[in-house]
N, C-alpha and C positions, 0 to 999 in steps of 0.2 A: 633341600632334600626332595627327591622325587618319590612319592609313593606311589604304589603301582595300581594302577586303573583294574576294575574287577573284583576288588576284594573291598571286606568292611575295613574301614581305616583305623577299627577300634577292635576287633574280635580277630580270632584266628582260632580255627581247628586242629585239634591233635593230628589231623593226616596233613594241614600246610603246614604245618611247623614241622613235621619229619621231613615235609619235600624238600623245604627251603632249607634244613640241617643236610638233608643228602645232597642237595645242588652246591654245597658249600657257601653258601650267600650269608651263613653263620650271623644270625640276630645277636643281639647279646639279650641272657634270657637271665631272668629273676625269678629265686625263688621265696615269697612272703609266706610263708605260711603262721598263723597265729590263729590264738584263739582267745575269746572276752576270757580274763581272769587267771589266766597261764601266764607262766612266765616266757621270758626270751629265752631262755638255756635251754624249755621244754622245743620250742622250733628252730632252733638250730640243732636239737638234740635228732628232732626229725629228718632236719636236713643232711645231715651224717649220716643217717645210716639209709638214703635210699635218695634222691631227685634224678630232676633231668641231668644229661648229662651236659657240660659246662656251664649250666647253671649256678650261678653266685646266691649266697644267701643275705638278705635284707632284714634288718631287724623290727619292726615294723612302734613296737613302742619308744623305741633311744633315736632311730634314723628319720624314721617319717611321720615323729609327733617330737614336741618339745617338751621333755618330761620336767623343764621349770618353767613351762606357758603358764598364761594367766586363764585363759577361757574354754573352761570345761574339761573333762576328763583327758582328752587328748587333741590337746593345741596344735594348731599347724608350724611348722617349724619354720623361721625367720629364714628369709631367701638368700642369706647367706652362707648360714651354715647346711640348708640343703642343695645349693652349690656344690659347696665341699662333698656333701655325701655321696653327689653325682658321679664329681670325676673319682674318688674314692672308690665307686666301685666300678668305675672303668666307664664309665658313659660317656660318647661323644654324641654333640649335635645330629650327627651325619649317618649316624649308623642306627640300625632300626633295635627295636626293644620290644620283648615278649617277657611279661609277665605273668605268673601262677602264683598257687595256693592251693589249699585241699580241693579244691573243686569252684565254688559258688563265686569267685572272686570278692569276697568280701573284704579282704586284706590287701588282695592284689589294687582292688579301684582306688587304694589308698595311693600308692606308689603312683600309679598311671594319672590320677587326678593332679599332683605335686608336678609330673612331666609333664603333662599338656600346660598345665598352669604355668610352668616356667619356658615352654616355647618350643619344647621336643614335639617334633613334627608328625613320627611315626611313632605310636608307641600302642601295645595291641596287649590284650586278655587273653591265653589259652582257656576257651568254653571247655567248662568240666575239670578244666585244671590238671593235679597230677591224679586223681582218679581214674582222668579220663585216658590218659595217657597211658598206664599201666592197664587198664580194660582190653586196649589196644595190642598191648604187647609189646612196647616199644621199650626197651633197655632203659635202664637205668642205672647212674656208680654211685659209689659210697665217697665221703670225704670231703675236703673244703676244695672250692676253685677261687683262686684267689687270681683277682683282676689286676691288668695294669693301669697304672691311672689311665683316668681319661681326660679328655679336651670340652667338656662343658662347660658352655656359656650362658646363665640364666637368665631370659628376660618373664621376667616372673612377671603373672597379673592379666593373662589371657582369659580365666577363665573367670567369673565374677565370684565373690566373698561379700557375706553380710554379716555385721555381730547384732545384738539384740537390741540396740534401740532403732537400726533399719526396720526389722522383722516389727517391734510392736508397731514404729508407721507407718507400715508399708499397706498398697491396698493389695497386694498381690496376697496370691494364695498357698500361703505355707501348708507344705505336705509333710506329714510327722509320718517316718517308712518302719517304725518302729510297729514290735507286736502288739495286737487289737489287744490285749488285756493291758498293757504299757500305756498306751496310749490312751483307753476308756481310765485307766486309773485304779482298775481291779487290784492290781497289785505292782510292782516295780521291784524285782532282785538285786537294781546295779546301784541305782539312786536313791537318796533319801526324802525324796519325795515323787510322791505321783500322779500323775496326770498329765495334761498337754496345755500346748500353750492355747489361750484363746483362741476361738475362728480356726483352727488349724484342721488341719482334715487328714485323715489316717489313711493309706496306701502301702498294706505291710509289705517290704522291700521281697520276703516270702514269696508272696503272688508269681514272681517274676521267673521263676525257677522250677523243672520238671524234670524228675532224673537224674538231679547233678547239675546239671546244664542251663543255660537260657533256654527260654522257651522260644519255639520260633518268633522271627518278625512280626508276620499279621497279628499273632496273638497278644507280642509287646506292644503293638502300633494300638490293638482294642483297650488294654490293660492302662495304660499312659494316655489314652484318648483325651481328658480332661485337664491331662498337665499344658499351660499354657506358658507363651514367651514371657521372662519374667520371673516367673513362678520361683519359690523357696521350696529347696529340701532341706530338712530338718530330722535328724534322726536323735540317738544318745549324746553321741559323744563326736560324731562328724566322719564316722569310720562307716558304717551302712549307708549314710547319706551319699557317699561317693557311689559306691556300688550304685544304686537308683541314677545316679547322677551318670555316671557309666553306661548304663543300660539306655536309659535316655538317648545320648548319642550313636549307640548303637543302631536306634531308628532315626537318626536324622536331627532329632531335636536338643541343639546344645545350647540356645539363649536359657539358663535357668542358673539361678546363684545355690550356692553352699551355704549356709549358716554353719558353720564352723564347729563352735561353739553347742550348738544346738542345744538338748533340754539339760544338759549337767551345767550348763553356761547360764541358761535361762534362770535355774532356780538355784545358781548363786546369791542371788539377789532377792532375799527375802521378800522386797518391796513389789516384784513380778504380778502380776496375778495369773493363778493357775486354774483351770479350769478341770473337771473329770465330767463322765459322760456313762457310769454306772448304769447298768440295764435297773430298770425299776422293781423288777422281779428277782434280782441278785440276792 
């Protein structure tokens, strides 16, 4: 596949994505939208009554996690059966891919982490999402767009994956993108326990985001200045970690692994040790 010279090879804007829909060059575009603690019926319930148009909807808990994995809240799904979910929803190698979400691509870096990982070549982020796109003014239908299959081939394992006895040996620097009270240990709403893993160092995934939106380059390139080749992200459940991990490549830097798994995976294992980081004045 040839992607086109000039453009980020991981982002797109609400105005290329209407140029490249009116030139008829027709991506095939996904709609993820989800949210921590909602159901699937509540985002396809979204997706009925408003997205882009030809836009398919992706289920983001049943299709791009494994809801009987083993590690952490939402498992990566075994590269067979998200194969099948590929051509399922029409996806070939060859043809380029634009995914969305309310905005922040939180759900979307899930889908788009699983395609590069399996060897899709083009596959981009609407910045701002469908927010940004209705800001715009840009049309939108109600209703399901139901794909023909597609021709995907997965050569899964391009991007790198570590589970938790890498991360406790590793000398690299696990970044936990989870929120600073999440991560100091103040308190935790998802998990039954809280705190971070040892040595790990907080980078809330937040930071990265103004308006909706990414925040320009120069400021992600300031922001990630410290993430090195290597390096671990680690978020809850492997779902914000992509987003980070997303943004990342945004600016150039894609040597860095997923902890999958992350801290639901972590403190599976009673034997873990967890560390918190409480201000002393709390």
């Amino acid at each position: 596949m040839t992607v086109h010279e000039g453009r980020n090879p991981v982002l797109i804007s609400v105005e290329e994505l209407r140029h490249e829909l009116d030139l008829g060059e027709k991506p095939a575009v996904f709609d993820v939208r989800w949210k921590l603690g909602s159901t699937a019926e509540a985002g396809r319930a979204a997706y009925m009554g408003g997205h882009i148009p030809g836009a398919v909807f992706v289920d983001l808990e049943h299709k791009l996690s494994d809801p009987n994995g083993g590690e952490g809240r939402h498992p990566l799904p075994c590269p067979d059966a998200f194969e099948h979910t590929a051509r399922r929803l029409g996806i070939c190698n060859d043809c380029p891919v634009v995914i969305y979400d309310d905005g922040l691509g939180l759900s979307a870096a899930r889908m788009w982490w699983l395609l590069t990982d399996a060897g899709h070549e083009d596959v981009r982020i609407l910045d701002g999402g469908l927010s940004a796109w209705m800001e715009a003014g840009y049309d939108i239908e109600t209703g399901e767009v139901r794909p023909r299959e597609g021709r995907f081939i997965a050569e899964t394992g391009q991007l790198d994956v570590v589970d938790a006895d890498e991360v406790e040996s590793t000398d690299a620097t696990v970044w936990d993108v989870r929120a600073p009270e999440r991560f100091r240990g103040e308190s935790d709403p998802v998990d039954h326990v809280a705190g971070h893993i040892p040595g790990s160092r907080n980078l809330p995934a937040a930071t990265l985001f103004v308006d909706g939106a990414l925040r320009p380059i120069p400021e992600l390139e300031e922001i990630l200045a410290e993430v090195k080749s290597g390096d671990i992200i680690s978020c809850g459940s492997g779902i914000t970690a992509c987003q980070v991990i997303w943004a990342l490549h945004v600016i150039g830097k894609t040597d860095v692994s997923l902890y999958a798994g992350s801290w639901s995976d972590w403190i599976s294992d009673p034997d873990r040790a967890v560390e918190v980081s409480v201000p002393a004045d709390a």
